[in-house]
KOLNU-676265 format. One record per residue (C-alpha): residue number from 1; y negated, z negated, x negated. Coordinates in pm, whole numbers, plus 50000, padded with zeros to 5 digits. Layout:
N
REC  num     py     pz     px
REC  NUM      Y      Z      X
...
//
This chain:
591
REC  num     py     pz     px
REC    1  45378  55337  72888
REC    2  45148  55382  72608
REC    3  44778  55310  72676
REC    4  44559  55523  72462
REC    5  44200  55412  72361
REC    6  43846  55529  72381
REC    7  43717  55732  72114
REC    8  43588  56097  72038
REC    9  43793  56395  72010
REC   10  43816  56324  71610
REC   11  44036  56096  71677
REC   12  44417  56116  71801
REC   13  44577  55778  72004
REC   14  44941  55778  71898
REC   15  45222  55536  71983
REC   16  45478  55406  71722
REC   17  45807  55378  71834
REC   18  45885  55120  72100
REC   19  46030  54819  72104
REC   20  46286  54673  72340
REC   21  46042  54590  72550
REC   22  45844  54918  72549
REC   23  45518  54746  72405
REC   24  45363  55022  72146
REC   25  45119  54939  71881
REC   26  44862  55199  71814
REC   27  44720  55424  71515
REC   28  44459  55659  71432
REC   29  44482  55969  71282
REC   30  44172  56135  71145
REC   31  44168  56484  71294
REC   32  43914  56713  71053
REC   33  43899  57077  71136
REC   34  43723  57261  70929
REC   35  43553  57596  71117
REC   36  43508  57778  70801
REC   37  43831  57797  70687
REC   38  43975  58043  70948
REC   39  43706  58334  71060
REC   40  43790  58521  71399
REC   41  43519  58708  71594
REC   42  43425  58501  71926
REC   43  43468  58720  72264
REC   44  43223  58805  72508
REC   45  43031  58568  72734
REC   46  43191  58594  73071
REC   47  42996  58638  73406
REC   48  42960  58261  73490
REC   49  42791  58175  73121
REC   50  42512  58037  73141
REC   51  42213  57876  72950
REC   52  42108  57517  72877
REC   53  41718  57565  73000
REC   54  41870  57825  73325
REC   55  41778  57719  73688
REC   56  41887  57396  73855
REC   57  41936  57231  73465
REC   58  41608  57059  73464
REC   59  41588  57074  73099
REC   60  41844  56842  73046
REC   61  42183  56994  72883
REC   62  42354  56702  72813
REC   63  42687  56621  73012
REC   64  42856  56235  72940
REC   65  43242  56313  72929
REC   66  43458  56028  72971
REC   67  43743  56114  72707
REC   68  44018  55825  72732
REC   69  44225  56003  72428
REC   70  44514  56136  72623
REC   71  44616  56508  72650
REC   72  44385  56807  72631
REC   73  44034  56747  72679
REC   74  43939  56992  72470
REC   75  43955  57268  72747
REC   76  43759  57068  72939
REC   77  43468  57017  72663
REC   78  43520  57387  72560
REC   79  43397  57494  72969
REC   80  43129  57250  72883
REC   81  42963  57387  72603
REC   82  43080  57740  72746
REC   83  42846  57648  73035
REC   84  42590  57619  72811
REC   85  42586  57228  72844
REC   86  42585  56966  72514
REC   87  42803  56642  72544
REC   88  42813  56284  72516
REC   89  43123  56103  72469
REC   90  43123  55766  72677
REC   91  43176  55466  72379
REC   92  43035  55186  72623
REC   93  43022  55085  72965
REC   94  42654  55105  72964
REC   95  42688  55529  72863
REC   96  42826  55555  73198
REC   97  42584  55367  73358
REC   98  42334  55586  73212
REC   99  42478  55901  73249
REC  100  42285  56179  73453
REC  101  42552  56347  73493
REC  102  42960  56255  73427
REC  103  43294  56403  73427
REC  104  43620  56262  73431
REC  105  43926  56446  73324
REC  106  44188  56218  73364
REC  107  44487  56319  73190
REC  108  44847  56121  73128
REC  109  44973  55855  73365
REC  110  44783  55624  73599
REC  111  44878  55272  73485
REC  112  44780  55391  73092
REC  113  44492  55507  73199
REC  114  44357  55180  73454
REC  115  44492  54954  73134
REC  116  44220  55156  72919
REC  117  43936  55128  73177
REC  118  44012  54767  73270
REC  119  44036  54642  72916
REC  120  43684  54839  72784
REC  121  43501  54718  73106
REC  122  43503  55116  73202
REC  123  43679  55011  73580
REC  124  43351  54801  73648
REC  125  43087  55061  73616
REC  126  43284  55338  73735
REC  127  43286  55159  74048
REC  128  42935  55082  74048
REC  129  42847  55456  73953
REC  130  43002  55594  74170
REC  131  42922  55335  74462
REC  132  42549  55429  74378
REC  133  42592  55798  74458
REC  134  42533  55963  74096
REC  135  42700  56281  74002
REC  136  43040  56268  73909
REC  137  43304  56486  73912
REC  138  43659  56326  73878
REC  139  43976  56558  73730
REC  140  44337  56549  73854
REC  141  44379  56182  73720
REC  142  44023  56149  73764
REC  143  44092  56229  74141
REC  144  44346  55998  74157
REC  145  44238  55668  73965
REC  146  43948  55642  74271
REC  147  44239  55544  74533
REC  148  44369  55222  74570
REC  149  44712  55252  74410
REC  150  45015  55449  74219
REC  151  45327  55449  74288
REC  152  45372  55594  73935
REC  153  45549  55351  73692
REC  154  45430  55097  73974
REC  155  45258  54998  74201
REC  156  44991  54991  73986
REC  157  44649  54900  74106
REC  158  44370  55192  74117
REC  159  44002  55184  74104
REC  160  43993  55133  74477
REC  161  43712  55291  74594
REC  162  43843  55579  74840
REC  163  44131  55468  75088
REC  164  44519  55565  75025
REC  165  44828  55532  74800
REC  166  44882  55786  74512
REC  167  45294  55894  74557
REC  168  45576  56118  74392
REC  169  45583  56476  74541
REC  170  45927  56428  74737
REC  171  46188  56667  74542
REC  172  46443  56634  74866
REC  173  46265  56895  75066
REC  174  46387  57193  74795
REC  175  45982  57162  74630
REC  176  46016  57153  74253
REC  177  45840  56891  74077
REC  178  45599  56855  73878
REC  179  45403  57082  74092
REC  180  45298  57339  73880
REC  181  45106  57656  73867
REC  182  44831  57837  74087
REC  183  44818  57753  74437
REC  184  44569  57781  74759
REC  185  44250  57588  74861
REC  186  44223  57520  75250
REC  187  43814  57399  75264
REC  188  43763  57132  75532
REC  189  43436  57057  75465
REC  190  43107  57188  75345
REC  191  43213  57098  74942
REC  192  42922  57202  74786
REC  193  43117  57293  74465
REC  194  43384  57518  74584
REC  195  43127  57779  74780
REC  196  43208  58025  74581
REC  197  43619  58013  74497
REC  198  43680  58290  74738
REC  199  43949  58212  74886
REC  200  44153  58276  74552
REC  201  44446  58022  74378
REC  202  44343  57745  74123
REC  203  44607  57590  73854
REC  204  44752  57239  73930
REC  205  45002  57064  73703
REC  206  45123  56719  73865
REC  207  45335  56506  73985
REC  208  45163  56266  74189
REC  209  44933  56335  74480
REC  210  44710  56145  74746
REC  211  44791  56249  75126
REC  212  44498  56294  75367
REC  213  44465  56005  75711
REC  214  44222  55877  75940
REC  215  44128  55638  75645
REC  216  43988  55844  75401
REC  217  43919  56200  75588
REC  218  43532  56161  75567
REC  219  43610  56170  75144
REC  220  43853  56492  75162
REC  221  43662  56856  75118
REC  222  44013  57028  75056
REC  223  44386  57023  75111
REC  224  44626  57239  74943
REC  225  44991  57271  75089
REC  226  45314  57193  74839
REC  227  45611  57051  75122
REC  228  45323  56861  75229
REC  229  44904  56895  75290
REC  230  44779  56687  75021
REC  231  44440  56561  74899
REC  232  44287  56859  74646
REC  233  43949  56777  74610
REC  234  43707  56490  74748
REC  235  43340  56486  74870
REC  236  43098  56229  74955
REC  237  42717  56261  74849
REC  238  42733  56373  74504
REC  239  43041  56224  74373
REC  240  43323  56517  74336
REC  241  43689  56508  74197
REC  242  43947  56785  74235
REC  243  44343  56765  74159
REC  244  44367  57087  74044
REC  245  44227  57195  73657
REC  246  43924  57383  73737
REC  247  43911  57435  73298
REC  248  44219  57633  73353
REC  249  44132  57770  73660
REC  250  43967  58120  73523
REC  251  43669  58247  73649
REC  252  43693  58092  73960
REC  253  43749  57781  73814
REC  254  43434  57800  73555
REC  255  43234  57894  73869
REC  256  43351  57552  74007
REC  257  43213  57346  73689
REC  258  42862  57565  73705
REC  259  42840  57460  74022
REC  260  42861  57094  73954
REC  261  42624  57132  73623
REC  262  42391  57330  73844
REC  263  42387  57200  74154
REC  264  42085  57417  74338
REC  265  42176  57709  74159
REC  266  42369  58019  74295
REC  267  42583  58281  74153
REC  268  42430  58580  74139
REC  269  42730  58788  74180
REC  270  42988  58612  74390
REC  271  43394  58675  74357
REC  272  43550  58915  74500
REC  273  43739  58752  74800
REC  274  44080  58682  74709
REC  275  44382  58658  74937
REC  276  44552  58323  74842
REC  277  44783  58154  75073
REC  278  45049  57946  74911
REC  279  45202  57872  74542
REC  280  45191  58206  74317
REC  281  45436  58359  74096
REC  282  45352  58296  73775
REC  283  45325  58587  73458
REC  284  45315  58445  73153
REC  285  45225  58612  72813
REC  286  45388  58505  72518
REC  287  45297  58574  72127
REC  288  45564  58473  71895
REC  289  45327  58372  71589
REC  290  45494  58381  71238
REC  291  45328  58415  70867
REC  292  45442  58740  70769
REC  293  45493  58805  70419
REC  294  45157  58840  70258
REC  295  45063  58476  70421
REC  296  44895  58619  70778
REC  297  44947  58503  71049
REC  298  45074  58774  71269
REC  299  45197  58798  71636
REC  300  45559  58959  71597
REC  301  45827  59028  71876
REC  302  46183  59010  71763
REC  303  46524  59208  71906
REC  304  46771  58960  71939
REC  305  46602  58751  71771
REC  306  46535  58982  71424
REC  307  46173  58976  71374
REC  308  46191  59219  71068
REC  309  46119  59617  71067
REC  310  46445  59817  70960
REC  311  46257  59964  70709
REC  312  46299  59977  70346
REC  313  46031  59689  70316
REC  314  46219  59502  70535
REC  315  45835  59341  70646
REC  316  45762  59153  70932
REC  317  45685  59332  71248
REC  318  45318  59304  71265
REC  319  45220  59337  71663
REC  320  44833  59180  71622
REC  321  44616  58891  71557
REC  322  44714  58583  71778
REC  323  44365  58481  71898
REC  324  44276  58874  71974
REC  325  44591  58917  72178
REC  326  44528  58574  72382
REC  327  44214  58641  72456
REC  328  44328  59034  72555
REC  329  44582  58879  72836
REC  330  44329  58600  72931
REC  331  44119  58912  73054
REC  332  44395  59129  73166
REC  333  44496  58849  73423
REC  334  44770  58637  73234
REC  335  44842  58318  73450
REC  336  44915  58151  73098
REC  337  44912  58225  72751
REC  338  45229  58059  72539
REC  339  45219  58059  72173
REC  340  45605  58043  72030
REC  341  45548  57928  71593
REC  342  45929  58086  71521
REC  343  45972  57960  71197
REC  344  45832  57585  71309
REC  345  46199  57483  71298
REC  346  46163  57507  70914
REC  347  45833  57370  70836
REC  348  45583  57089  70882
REC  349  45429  57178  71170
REC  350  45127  56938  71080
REC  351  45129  57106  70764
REC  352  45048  57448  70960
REC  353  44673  57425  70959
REC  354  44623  57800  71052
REC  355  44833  57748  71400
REC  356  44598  57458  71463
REC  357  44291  57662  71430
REC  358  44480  57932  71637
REC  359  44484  57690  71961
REC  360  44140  57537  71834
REC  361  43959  57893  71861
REC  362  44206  58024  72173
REC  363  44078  57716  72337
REC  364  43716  57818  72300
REC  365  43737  58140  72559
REC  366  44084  58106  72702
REC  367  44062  57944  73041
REC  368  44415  57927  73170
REC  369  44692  57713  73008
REC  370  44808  57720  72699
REC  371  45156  57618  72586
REC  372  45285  57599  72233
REC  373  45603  57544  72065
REC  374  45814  57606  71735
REC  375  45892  57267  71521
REC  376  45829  56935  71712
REC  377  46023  56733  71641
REC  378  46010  56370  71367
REC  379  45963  56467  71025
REC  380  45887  56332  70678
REC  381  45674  56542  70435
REC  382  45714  56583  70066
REC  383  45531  56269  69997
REC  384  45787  56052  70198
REC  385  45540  56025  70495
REC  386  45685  55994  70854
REC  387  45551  56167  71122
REC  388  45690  56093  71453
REC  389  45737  56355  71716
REC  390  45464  56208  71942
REC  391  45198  56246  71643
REC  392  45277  56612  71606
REC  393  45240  56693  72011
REC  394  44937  56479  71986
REC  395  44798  56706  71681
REC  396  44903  57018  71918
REC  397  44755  56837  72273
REC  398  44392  56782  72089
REC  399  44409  57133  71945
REC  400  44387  57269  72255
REC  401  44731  57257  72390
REC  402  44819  57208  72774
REC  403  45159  57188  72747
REC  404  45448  57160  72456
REC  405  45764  57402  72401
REC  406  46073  57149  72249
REC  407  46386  57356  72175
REC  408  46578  57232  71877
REC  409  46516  56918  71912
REC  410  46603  56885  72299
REC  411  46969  57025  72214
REC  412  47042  56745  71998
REC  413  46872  56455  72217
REC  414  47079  56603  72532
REC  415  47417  56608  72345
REC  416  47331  56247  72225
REC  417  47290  56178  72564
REC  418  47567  56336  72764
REC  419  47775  56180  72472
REC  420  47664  55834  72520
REC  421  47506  55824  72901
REC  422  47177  55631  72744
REC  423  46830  55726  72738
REC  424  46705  55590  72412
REC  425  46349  55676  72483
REC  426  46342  55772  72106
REC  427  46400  56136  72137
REC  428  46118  56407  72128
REC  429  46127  56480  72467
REC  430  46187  56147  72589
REC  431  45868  56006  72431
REC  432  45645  56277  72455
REC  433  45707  56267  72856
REC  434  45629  55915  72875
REC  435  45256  55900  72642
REC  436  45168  56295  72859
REC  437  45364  56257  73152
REC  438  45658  56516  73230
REC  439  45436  56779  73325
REC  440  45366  56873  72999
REC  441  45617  56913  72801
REC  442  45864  57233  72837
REC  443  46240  57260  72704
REC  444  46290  57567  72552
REC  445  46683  57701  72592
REC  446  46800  58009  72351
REC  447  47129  58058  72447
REC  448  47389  58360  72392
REC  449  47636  58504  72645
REC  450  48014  58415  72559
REC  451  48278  58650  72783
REC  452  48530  58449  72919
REC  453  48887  58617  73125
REC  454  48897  58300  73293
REC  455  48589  58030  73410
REC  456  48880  57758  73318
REC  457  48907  57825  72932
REC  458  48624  57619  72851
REC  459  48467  57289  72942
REC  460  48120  57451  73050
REC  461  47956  57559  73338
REC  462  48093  57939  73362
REC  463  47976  58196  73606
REC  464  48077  58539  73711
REC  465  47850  58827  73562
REC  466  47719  59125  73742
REC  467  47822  59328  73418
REC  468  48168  59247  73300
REC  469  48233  59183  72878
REC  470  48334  59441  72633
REC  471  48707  59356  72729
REC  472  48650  59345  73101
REC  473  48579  58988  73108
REC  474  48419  58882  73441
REC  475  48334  58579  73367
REC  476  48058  58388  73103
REC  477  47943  58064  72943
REC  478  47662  58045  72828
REC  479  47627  57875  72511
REC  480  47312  57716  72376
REC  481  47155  57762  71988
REC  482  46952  57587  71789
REC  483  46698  57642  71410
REC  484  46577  58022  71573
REC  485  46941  58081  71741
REC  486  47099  58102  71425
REC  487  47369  57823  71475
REC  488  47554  57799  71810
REC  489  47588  57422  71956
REC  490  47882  57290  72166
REC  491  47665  57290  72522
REC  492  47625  57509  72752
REC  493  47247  57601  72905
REC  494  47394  57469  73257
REC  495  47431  57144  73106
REC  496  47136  57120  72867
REC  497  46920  57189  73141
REC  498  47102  56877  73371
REC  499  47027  56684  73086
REC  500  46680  56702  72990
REC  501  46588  56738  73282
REC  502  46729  56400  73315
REC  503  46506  56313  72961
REC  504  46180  56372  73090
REC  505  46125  56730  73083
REC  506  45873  56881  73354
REC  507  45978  57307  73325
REC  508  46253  57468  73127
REC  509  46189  57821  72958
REC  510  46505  58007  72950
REC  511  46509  58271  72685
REC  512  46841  58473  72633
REC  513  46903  58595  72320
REC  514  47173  58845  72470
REC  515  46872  59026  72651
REC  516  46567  58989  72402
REC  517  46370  59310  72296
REC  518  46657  59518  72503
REC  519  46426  59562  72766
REC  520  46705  59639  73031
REC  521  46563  59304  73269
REC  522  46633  58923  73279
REC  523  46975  58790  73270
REC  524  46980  58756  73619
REC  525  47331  58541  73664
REC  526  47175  58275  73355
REC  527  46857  58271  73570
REC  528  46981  58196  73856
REC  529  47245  57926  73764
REC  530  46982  57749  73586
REC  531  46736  57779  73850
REC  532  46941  57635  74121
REC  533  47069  57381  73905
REC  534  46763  57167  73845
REC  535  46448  57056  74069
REC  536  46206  57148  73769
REC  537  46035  57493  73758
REC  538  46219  57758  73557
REC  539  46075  58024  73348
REC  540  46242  58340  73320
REC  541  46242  58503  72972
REC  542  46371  58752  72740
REC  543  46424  59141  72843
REC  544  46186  59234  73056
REC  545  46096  59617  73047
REC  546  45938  59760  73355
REC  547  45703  59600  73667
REC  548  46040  59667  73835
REC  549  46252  59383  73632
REC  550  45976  59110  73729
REC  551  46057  59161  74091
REC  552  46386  59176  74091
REC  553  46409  58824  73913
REC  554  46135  58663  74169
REC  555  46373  58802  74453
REC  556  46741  58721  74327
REC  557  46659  58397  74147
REC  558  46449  58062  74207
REC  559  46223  58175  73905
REC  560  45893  58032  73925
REC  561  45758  58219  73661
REC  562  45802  58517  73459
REC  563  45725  58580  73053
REC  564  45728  58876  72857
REC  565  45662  58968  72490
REC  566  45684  59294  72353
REC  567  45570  59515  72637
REC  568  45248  59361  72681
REC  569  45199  59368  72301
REC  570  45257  59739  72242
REC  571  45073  59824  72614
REC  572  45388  59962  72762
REC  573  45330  59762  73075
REC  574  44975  59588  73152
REC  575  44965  59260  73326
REC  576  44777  59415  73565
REC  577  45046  59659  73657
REC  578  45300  59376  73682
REC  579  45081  59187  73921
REC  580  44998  59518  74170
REC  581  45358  59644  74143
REC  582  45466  59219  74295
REC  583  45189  59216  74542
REC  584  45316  59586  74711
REC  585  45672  59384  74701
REC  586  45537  59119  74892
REC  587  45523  58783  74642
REC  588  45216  58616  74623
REC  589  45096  58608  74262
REC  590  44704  58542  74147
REC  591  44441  58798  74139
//
């Protein structure tokens, strides 16, 4: 594993390829973004906002962040500043030290990250800071780096300070993992921090997890049930950490960070009390972003994959501005916000500054997680410059990106592999999930319904459909696409999805181009094979058209999410509505 290195958010940490023996050397791209170049109104302020010189700051607005250079801290410095708070990035050992105040959003795996503190002298006084009792609050990795050990890529030796062994979620017990998505608090102790969640779900993505004992019960404030009760937050004095992402959290979760920034302040209006009890259904928004033809970006929503208006212009469908519409679903209750670049296949996606500044400006008021996709994959540019896969996620992960969408280029490393039965490590996927961990990177599948009269006529996983084929078929492969689904590949979605999930990947969206814009409901018989097929969380796509079809695949299928395009864009079908019409059904979802 890759062990990135201190620096500011200017900079990206980015792993050449590996050697036999899986040592990387390391590089530095400059990262400039330039504000002025892209203009977008800012939304605005929400509820928990609030100013530098308010009560409980004591005139001091500056927060030390401890920014290790792996993943998406940008969310977390965006809640910041949205807090009304300044920061300082940690260069030294002595900034933490000095720090009045510090967070610690641990992102990637645990050994990378203990490499990076014990080589910079960081381990040292994070033990002593946080032995002396000064405010720190420690996130997901940050949580976990204070026990004594990983089992992850290990054992591998932790900061030591609270008692217990970080281990894998255990897949046996039918729980999918990575854990992912927005799940329920039980408080065990007073927690200072998390007075006013309300009882309501906050977002985790991992794989790892601490488990409460006799050892370490005066540190845990929280527990949150996934197969097991594990450790999801920790309290002793002033120093905090949490599992969960309180950055993508929402409301609730801003309300958390104000209440570590401003520790003897309250809220004057607290949250309405939710009813969370266990992992929610997730409902996704999606904007497939293109550059129409005048050179705007534009969110569009495709029928079958045709983008274009059957018109005599023949123009691009033109649904909205992609940083309006995200921050629309953000308030009408969207779980997550995905971003889909459809023609990234075709161009450099480093190349695509105005996508950048999409997720750069998204980031700024968009408080639940953000996936992108379209176009990651190695390239070389026009100048005969090679960019690897990993520097182009990177590029995405500091614009503000939780998680990456990999379609195209996850076809091809899965045949490879099915061909040969070796893991390379050198595919997309494959490296990507080892620098960020599996949890963030998603496998986008497009593929398109062939009719079979018999299951036996081809060497794929076929099922029987609920709707027979044109010729009475009762039976259907379902064969994967690749470059937009314009060219059909020899591999079915059954076993592209055994396969990377076998690569590295940590969720698989499964789009069907049969269904998309038809808005008759999910291919329930794709959905379903694929869901029980794998171990990884599944995300239904493609054809949803009433609160009724969002139901009915949360019921018949292992789904444990839900996206749609289209009808949120043109407001046939609010979020909102989706998420009342579940609850009366009786499936938990966020509020």
């Amino acid at each position: 594993m890759e062990a990135a290195t201190f620096g500011s958010s200017q900079f990206l940490t980015v792993g050449s390829s590996s050697s036999s023996s899986g040592a990387h050397s390391l590089r530095f791209l400059p990262f400039e973004f330039n504000r002025n170049t892209l203009k977008f109104k800012p939304y605005s302020s929400f509820s928990v906002r609030a100013s530098a010189a308010s009560t409980g700051g004591g005139g001091d607005s500056v927060v030390t962040l401890l920014d290790y250079g792996a993943g998406n801290v940008r969310s977390v410095r965006n809640a910041i500043r949205f807090l009304g708070f300044d920061i300082k990035d940690v260069q030294t050992p002595e900034d933490i030290l000095n720090a009045k105040r510090l967070i610690f959003p641990g992102v990637g795996a645990f050994a990378a990250a203990m490499d990076v503190l014990n080589q910079s002298g960081m381990a040292e006084a994070l033990c002593t800071y946080v032995q002396n009792d000064r405010p720190f609050l420690g996130i997901c990795l940050g949580l976990q780096l204070l026990f004594e050990s990983s089992e992850e890529n290990g054992p591998v030796k932790g900061l030591g300070l609270i008692p217990g062994i970080v281990g894998r979620f255990d897949s046996s017990n039918g729980f999918r993992v990575p854990h992912i998505g927005w799940n329920a608090l039980h408080i065990t102790k007073d927690s200072e921090i998390l007075d006013d969640i309300g009882n309501h779900h906050v977002y985790f993505v991992h794989s790892y997890r601490a488990m409460p004992s006799d050892d370490n019960k005066e540190w845990v404030s929280s527990t949150c049930n996934y197969g097991d009760n594990f450790i999801a937050s920790i309290r002793r004095g002033n120093v905090h950490a949490v599992q969960f992402h309180p950055e993508k959290s929402g409301d609730v979760g801003l309300s958390i960070l104000r209440r570590f920034l401003y520790p003897k302040s309250h809220m004057k209006k607290k949250p309405i009390e939710g009813k969370a009890s266990k992992l929610a259904k997730r409902v996704i928004a999606c904007l497939d972003v293109r550059t129409n033809d005048k050179g705007d970006l534009v969110v569009t929503k495709g029928d079958q994959y045709d983008v274009r208006e059957h018109t005599k212009e023949n123009e691009v469908r033109n649904l909205g501005k992609p940083v309006d519409l995200a921050g629309k679903y953000y308030k009408d209750g969207a779980d997550e916000v995905s971003f889909l670049n459809i023609t990234g296949f075709r161009d450099f996606p480093l190349g695509d500054l105005p996508m950048l500044q999409v997720l750069c400006y998204t980031s700024e008021n968009v408080f639940v997680p953000l996936t992108v996709g379209g176009g990651i994959r190695d390239f070389t540019d026009g100048n005969g410059r090679y960019y690897s896969s990993l520097e182009v996620a990177s590029e995405y992960f500091r614009s503000g990106a939780d998680k990456i969408s990999i379609g195209s280029d996850a076809v091809y490393a899965a045949e490879e592999y099915l061909r040969t039965g070796v893991k390379t490590g050198k595919s997309s996927l494959e490296q990507i999930s080892r620098v960020y961990g599996n949890q963030a990177v998603v496998v986008s599948i497009d593929p398109r319904r062939v009719y079979l009269k018999n299951p036996d006529d081809v060497k794929f996983k076929a099922v029987r459909v609920r709707n027979p084929g044109p010729n009475g078929e009762e039976y259907a492969w379902y064969q994967c696409t690749v470059n937009g689904g314009r060219e059909g590949r020899p591999i079915g979605a059954y076993e592209l999805a055994k396969a990377v999930e076998e690569l590295g990947a940590g969720e698989i969206l499964l789009n069907c181009i049969d269904c998309d814009g038809q808005g008759k409901g999910f291919d329930i018989d794709l959905i379903k094979l694929i869901s029980d097929a794998v171990n990884i969380p599944v995300i239904a796509s493609s054809g949803a058209g009433a609160v009724e079809h969002f139901s009915e695949v949360f019921t018949k299928t292992n789904a444990s999410a839900a996206l749609a395009a289209g009808i949120f864009h043109r407001n046939e079908v609010p979020i909102q509505a989706v998420k009342e019409h579940l609850l009366k059904a009786g499936i938990e979802v966020r509020t």
